[in-house]
ChimeraX commands (.cxc) that place a marker at each C-alpha (Angstrom):
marker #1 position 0.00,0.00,0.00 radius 0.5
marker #1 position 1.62,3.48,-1.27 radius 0.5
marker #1 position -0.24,6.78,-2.00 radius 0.5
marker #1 position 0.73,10.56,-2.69 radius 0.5
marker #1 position -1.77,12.21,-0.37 radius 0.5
marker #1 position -0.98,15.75,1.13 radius 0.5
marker #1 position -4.19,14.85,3.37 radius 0.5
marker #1 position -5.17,11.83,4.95 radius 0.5
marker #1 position -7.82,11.28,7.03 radius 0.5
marker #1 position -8.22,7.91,9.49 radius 0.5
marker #1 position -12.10,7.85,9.81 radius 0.5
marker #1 position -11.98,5.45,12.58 radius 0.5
marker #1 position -10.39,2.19,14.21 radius 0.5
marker #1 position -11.75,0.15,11.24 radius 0.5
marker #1 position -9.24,1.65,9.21 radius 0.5
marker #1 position -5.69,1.36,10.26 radius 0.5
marker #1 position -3.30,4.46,11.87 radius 0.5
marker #1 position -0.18,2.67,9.49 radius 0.5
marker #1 position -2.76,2.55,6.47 radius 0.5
marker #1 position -2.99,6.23,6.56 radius 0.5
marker #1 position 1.03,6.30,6.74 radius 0.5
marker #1 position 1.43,4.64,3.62 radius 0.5
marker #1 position -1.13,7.20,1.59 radius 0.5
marker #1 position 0.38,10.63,2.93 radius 0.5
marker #1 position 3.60,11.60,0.53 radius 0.5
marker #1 position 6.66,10.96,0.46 radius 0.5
marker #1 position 7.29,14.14,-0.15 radius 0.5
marker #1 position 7.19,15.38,3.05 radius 0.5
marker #1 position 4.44,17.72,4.42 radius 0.5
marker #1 position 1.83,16.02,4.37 radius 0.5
marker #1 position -0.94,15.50,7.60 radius 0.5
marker #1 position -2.98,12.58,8.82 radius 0.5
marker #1 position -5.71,13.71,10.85 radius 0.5
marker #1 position -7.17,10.23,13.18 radius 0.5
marker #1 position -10.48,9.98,14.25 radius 0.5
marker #1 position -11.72,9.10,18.08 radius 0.5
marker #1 position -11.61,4.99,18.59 radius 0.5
marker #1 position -9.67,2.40,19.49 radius 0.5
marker #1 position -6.65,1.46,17.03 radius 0.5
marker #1 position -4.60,-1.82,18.31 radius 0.5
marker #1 position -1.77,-1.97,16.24 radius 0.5
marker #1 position 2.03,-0.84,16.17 radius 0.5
marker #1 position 2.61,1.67,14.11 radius 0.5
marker #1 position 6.16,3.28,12.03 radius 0.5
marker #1 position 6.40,6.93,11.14 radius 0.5
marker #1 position 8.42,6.70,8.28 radius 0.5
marker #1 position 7.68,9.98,6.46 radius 0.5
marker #1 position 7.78,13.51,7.28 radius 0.5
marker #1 position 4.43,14.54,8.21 radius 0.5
marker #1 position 2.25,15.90,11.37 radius 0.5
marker #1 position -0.24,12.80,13.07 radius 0.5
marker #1 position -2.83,14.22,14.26 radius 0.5
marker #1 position -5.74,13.42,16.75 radius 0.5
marker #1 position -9.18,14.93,15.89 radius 0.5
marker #1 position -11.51,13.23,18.30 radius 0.5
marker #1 position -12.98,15.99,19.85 radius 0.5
marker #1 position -13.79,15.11,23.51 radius 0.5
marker #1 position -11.90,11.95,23.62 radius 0.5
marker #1 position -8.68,11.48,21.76 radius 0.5
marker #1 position -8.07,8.33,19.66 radius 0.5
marker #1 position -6.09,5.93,22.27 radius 0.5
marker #1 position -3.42,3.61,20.31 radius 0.5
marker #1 position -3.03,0.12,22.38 radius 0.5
marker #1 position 0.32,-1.87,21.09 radius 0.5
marker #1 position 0.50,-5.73,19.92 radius 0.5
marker #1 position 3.73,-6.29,19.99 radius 0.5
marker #1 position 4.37,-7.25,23.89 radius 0.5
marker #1 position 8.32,-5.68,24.44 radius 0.5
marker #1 position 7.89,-3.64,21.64 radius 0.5
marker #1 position 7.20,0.35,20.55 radius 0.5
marker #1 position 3.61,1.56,20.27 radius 0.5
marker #1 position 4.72,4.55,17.78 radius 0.5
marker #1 position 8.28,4.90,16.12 radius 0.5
marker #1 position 9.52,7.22,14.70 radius 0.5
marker #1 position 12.02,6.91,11.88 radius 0.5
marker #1 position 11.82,9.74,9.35 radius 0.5
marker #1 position 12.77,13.62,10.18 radius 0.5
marker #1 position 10.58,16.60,10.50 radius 0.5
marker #1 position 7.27,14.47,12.45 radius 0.5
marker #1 position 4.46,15.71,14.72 radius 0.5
marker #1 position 2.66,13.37,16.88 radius 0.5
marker #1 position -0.16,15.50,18.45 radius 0.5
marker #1 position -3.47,14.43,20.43 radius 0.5
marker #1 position -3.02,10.38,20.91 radius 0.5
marker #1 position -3.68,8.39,24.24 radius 0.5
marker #1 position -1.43,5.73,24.03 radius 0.5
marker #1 position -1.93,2.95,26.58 radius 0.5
marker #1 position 0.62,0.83,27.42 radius 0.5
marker #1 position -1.11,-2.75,27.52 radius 0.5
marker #1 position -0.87,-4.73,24.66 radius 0.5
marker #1 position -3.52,-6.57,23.20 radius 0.5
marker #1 position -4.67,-9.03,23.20 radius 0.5
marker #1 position -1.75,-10.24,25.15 radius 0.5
marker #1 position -2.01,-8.27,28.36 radius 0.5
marker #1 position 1.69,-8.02,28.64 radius 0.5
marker #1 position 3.14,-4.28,28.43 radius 0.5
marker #1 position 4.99,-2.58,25.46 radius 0.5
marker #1 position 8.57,-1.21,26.34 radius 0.5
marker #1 position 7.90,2.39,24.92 radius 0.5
marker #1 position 5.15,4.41,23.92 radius 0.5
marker #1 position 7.09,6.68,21.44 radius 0.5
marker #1 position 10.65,6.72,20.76 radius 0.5
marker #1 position 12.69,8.20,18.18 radius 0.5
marker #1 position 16.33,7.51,17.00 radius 0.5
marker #1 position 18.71,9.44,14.89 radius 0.5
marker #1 position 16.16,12.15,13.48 radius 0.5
marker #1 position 15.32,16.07,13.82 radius 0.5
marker #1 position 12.50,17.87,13.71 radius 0.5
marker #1 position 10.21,16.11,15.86 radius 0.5
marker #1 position 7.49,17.42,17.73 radius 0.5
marker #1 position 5.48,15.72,20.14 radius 0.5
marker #1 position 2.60,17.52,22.02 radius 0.5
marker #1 position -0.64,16.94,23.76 radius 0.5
marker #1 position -0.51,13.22,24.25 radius 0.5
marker #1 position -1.85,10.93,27.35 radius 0.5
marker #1 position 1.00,8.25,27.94 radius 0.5
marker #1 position -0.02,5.51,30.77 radius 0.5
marker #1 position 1.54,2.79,31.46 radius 0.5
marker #1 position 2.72,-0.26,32.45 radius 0.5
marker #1 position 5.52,0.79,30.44 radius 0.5
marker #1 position 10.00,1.13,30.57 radius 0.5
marker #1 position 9.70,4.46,29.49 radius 0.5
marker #1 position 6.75,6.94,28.12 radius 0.5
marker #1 position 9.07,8.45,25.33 radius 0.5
marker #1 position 12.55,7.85,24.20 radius 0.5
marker #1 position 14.93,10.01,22.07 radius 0.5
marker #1 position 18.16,8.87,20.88 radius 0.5
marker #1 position 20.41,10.97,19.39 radius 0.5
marker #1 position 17.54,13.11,18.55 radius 0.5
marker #1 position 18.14,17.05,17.25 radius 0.5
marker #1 position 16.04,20.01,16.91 radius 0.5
marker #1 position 12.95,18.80,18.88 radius 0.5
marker #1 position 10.21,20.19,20.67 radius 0.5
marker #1 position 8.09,17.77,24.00 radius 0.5
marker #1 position 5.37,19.45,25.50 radius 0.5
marker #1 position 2.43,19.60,27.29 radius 0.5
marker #1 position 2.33,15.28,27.48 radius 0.5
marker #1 position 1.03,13.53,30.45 radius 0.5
marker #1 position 3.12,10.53,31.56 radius 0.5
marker #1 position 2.15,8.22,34.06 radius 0.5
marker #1 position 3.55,4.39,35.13 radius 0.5
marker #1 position 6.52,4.34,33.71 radius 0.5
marker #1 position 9.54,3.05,34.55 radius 0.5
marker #1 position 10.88,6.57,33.49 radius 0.5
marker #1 position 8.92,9.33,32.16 radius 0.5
marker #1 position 10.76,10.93,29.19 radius 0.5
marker #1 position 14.60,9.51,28.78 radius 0.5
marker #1 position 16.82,11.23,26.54 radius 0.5
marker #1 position 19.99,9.82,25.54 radius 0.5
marker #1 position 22.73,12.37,23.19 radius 0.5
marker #1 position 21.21,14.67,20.67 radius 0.5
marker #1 position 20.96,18.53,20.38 radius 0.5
marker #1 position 18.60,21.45,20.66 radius 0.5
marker #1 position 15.59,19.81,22.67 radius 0.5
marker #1 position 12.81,21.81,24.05 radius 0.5
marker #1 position 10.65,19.98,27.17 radius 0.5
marker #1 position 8.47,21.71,27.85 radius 0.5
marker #1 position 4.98,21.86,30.47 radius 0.5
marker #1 position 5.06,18.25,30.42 radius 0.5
marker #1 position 3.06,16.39,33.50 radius 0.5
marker #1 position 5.04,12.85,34.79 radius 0.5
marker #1 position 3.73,10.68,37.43 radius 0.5
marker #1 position 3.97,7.57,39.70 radius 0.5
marker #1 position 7.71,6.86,37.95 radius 0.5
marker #1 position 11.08,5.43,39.42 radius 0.5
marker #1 position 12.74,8.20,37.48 radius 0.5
marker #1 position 11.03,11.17,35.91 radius 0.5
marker #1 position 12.71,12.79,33.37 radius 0.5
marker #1 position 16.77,11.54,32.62 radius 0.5
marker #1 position 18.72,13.31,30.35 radius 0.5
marker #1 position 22.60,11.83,29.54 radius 0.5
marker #1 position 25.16,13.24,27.21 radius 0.5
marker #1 position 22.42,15.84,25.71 radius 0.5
marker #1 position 23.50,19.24,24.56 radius 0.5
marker #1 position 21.67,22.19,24.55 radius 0.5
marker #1 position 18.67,21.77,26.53 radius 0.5
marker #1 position 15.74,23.67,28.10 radius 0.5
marker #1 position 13.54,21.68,30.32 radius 0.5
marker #1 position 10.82,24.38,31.54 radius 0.5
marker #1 position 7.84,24.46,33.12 radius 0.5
marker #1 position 7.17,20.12,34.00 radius 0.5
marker #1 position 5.33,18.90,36.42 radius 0.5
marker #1 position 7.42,15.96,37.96 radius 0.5
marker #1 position 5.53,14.28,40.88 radius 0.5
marker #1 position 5.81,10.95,43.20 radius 0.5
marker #1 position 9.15,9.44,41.11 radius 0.5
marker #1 position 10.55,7.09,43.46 radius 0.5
marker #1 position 14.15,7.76,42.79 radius 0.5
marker #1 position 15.32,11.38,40.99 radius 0.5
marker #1 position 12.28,13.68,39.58 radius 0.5
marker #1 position 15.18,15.34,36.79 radius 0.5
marker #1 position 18.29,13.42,36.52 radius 0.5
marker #1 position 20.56,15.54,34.24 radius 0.5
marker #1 position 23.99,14.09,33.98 radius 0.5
marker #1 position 27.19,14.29,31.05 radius 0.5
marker #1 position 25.09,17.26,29.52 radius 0.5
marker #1 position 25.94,20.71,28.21 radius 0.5
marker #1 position 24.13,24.27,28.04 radius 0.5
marker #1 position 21.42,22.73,29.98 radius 0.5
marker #1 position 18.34,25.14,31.11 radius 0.5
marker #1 position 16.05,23.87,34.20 radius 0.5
marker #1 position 13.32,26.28,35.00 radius 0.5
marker #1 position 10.56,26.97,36.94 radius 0.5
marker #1 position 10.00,22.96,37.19 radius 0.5
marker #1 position 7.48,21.51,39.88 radius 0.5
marker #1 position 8.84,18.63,41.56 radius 0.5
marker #1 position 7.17,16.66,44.27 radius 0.5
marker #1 position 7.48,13.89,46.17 radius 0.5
marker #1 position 11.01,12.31,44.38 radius 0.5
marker #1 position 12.38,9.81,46.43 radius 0.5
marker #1 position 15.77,10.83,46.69 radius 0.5
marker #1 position 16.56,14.17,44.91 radius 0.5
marker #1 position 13.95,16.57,43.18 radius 0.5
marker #1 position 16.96,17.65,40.56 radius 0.5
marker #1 position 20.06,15.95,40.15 radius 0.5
marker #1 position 22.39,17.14,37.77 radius 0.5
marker #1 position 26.41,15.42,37.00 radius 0.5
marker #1 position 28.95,16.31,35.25 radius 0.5
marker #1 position 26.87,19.00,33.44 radius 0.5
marker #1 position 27.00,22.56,32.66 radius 0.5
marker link #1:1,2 radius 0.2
marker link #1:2,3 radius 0.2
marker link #1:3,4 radius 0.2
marker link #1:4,5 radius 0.2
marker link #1:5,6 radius 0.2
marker link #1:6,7 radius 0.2
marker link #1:7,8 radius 0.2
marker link #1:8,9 radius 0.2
marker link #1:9,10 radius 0.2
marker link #1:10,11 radius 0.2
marker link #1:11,12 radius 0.2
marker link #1:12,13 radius 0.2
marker link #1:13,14 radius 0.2
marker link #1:14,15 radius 0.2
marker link #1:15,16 radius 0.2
marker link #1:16,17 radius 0.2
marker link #1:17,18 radius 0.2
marker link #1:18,19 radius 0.2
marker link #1:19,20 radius 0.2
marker link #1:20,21 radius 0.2
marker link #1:21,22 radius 0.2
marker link #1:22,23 radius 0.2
marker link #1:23,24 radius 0.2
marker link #1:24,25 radius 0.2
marker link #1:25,26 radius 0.2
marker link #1:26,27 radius 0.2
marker link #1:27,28 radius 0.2
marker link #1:28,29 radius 0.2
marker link #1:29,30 radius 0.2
marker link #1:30,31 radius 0.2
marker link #1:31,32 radius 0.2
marker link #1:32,33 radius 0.2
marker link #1:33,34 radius 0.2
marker link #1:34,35 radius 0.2
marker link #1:35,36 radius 0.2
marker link #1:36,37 radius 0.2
marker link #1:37,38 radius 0.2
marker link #1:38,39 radius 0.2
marker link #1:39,40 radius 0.2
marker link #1:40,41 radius 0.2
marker link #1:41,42 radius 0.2
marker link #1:42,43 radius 0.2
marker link #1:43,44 radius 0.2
marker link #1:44,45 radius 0.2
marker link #1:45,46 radius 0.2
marker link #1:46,47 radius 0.2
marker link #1:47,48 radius 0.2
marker link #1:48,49 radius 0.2
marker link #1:49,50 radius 0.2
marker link #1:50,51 radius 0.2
marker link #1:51,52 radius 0.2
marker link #1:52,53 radius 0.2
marker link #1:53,54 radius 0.2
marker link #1:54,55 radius 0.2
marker link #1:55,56 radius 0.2
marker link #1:56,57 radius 0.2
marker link #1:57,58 radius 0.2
marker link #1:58,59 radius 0.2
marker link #1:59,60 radius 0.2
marker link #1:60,61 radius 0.2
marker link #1:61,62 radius 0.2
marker link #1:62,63 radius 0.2
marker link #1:63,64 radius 0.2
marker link #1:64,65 radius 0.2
marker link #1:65,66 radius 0.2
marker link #1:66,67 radius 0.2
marker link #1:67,68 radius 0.2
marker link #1:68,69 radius 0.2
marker link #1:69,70 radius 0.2
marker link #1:70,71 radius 0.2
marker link #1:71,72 radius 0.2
marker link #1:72,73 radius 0.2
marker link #1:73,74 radius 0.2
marker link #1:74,75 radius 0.2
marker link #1:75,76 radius 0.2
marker link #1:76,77 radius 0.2
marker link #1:77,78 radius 0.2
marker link #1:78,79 radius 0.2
marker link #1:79,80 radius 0.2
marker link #1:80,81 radius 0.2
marker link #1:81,82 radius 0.2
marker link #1:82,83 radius 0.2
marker link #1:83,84 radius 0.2
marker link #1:84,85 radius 0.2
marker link #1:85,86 radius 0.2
marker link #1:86,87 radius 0.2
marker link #1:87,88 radius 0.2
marker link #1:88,89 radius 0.2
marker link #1:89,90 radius 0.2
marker link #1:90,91 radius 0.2
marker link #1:91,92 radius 0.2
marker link #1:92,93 radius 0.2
marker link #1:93,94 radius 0.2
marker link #1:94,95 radius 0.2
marker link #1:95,96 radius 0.2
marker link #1:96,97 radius 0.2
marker link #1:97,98 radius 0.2
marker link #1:98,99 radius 0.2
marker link #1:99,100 radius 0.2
marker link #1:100,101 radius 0.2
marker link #1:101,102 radius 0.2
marker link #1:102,103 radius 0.2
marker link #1:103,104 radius 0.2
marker link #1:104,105 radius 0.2
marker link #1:105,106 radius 0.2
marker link #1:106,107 radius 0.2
marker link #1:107,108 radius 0.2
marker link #1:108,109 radius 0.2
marker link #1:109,110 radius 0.2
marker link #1:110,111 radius 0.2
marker link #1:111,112 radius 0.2
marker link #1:112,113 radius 0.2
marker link #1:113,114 radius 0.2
marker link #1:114,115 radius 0.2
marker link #1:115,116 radius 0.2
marker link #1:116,117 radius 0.2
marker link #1:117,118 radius 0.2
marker link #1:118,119 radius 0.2
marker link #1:119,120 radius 0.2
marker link #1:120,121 radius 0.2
marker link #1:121,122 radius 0.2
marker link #1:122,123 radius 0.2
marker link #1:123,124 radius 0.2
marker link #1:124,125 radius 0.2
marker link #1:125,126 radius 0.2
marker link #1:126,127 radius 0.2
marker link #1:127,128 radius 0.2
marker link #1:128,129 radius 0.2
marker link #1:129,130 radius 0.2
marker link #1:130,131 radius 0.2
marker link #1:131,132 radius 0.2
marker link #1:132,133 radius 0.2
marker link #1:133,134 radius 0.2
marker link #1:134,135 radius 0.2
marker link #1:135,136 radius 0.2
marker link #1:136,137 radius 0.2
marker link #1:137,138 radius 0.2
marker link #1:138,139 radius 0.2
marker link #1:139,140 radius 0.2
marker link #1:140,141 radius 0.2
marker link #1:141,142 radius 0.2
marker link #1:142,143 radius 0.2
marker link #1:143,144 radius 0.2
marker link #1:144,145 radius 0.2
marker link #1:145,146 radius 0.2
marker link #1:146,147 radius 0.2
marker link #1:147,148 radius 0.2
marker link #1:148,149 radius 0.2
marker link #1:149,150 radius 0.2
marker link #1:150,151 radius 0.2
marker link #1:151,152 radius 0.2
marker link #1:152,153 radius 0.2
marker link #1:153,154 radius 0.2
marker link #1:154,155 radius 0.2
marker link #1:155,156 radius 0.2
marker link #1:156,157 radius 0.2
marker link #1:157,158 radius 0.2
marker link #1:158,159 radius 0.2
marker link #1:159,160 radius 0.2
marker link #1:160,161 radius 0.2
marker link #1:161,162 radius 0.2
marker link #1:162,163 radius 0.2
marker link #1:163,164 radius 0.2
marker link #1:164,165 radius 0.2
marker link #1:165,166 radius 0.2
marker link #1:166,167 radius 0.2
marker link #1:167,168 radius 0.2
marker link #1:168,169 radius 0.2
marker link #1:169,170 radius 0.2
marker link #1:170,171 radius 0.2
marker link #1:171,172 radius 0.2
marker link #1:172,173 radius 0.2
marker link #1:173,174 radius 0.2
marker link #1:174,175 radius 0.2
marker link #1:175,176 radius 0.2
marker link #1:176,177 radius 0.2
marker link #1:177,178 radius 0.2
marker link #1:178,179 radius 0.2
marker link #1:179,180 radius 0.2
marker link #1:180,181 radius 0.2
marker link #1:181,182 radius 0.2
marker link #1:182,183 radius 0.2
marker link #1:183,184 radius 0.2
marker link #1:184,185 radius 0.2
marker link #1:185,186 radius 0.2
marker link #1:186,187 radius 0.2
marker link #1:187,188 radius 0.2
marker link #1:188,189 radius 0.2
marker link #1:189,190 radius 0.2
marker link #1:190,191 radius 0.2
marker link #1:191,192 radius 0.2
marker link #1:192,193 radius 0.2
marker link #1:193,194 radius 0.2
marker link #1:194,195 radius 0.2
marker link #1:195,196 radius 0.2
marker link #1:196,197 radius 0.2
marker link #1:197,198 radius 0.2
marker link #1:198,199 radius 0.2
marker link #1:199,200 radius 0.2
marker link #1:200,201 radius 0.2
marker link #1:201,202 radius 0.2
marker link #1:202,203 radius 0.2
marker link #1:203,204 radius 0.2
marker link #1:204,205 radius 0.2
marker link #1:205,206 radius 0.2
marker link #1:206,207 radius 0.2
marker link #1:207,208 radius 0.2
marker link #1:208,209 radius 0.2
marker link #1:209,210 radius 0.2
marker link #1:210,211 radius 0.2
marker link #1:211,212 radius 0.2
marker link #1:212,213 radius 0.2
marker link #1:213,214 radius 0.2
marker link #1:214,215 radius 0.2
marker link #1:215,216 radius 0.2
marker link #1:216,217 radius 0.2
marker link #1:217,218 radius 0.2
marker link #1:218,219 radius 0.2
marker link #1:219,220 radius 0.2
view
């Protein structure tokens, strides 16, 4: 299945969140608006384009099959994933996915106004990730909330983590601004900055970390 659509829309979970992947364009630009419902499947973002939730009062809530695996990858540069819940149960195999979104070795990526729960390792993962932008997510059961290994130029930003050993862990990143999260409950560190350069922390509210609210090593 391959289309050139500059507009795809996913009507509703009959229809398949990958299916509408495969129409947008290669080209780059395009947008795939999803519809409210329940969509069990694992999906790759493999083109530039903006995902987008249009359900209104309830946003369409993305359930993984793959038990271990990654509910939404991304793979391609220059991708928006806005207005998903993704859950972290599998189905039908009850067993939890490792990550709700992760993204390795791109730039440009946005991710805004999803609902992440959990059981999960982490809610979302960038590796060696450049030129991105994480905000206003809610995070909850996770092993840790949003882990960040290398990459440049990252904006998180008014995101909301709970009930996690660590909440937000940042290692070898350079250049980033982590303003305005809500970090509560994490049963170890709440921020856990360490090997990092140029790193901004501000006006962050952390309660209730088990051992330190910030931690930052090795970091300037």
């Amino acid at each position: 299945l391959h289309g050139n659509a500059s507009v795809v829309n996913v009507l509703g979970d009959t229809a398949s969140i990958q299916q509408g992947i495969h129409l947008a364009t290669d080209a780059g630009g395009a947008h795939v608006y999803v519809a409210a419902g329940n969509y069990a499947e694992n999906i790759n973002i493999y083109k530039s384009l903006t995902l987008q939730g249009v359900g209104g009062p309830s946003q369409p809530m993305l359930f993984g099959t793959t038990p271990g695996g990654t509910v939404v990858l991304v793979s391609a540069n220059n991708v928006t994933v806005d207005g998903f819940d993704i859950v972290g149960q599998t189905v039908p195999w009850f067993i939890p996915s490792l990550y709700a979104i992760k993204a390795d070795n791109v730039s440009g990526l946005t991710l805004s106004n999803n609902n992440i729960s959990g059981p999960l390792g982490a809610g979302i993962v960038l590796n060696n990730v450049s030129d991105a932008v994480v905000a206003h997510n809610a995070i909850s059961t996770a092993l840790t909330g949003i882990l960040v290994n290398g990459g440049s130029q990252l904006g998180l930003f008014c995101n909301t983590i709970l009930g996690t050993v660590t909440g937000i862990k940042l290692t070898g990143t350079d250049h980033a601004s982590l303003i305005g999260n809500s970090v509560g409950g994490s049963l170890l560190n709440a921020i856990d900055v360490a090997s990092s350069t140029f790193t901004q922390i501000i006006g962050n509210d952390v309660t209730g970390a088990g051992i330190d609210g910030i931690k930052v090593t090795n970091s300037s």
